[in-house]
N, C-alpha and C positions, 0 to 999 in steps of 0.2 A: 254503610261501609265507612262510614268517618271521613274525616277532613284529610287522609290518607290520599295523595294526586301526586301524580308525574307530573315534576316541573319540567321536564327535557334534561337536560345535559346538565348534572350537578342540582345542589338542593337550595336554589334561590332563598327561602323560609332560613333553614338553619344559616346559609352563611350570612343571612340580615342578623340575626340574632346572637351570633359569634360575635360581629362586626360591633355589635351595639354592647355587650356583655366586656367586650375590650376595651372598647373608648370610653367606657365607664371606670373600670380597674384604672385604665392609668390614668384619667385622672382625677382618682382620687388617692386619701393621703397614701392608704399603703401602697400602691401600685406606685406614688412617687418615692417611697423610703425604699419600694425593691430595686426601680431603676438606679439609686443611687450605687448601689452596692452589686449591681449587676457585674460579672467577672471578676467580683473580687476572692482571692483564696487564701484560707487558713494555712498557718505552718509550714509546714514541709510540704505540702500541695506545689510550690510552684516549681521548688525544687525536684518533685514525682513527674511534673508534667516536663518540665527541661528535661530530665531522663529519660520519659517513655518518647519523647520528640525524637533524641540523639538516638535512641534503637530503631526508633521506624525510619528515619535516614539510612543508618547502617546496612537496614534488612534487604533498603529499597536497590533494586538492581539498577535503575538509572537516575540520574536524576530529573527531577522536574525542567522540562527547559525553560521554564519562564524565572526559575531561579539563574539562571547561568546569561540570561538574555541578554543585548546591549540594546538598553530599551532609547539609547539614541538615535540607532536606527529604527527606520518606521517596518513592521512585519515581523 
């Protein structure tokens, strides 16, 4: 039947192999020339995303209370 086994709860195997497949990417050089440039946008991009931001505000029926909050007070 192959090396095919229930680890329990989630796949122990692949998330080692994730874990290690990543801390390799980043540090190496590309993985450090993506993070430099991580969130960065071309053109009218930021201008698109300012836009679609002010309509999903518009749409939203309430607002967020943690935008309105008085984070001086504690709660």
């Amino acid at each position: 039947m192959g090396t095919n086994r229930n680890e329990g709860e989630g796949n122990k195997t692949a998330d080692r192999n994730y874990r290690e497949a990543t801390r390799k990417f980043v540090q190496s050089e590309r993985g450090q020339e993506e993070m430099k440039h991580a969130g960065d946008v071309e053109g009218n991009e930021e201008q698109d995303i300012r836009r679609a931001e002010q309509e999903a505000k518009e749409r939203a029926k309430e607002h967020d209370p943690e935008e309105v909050r008085d984070h001086s007070r504690p709660g």
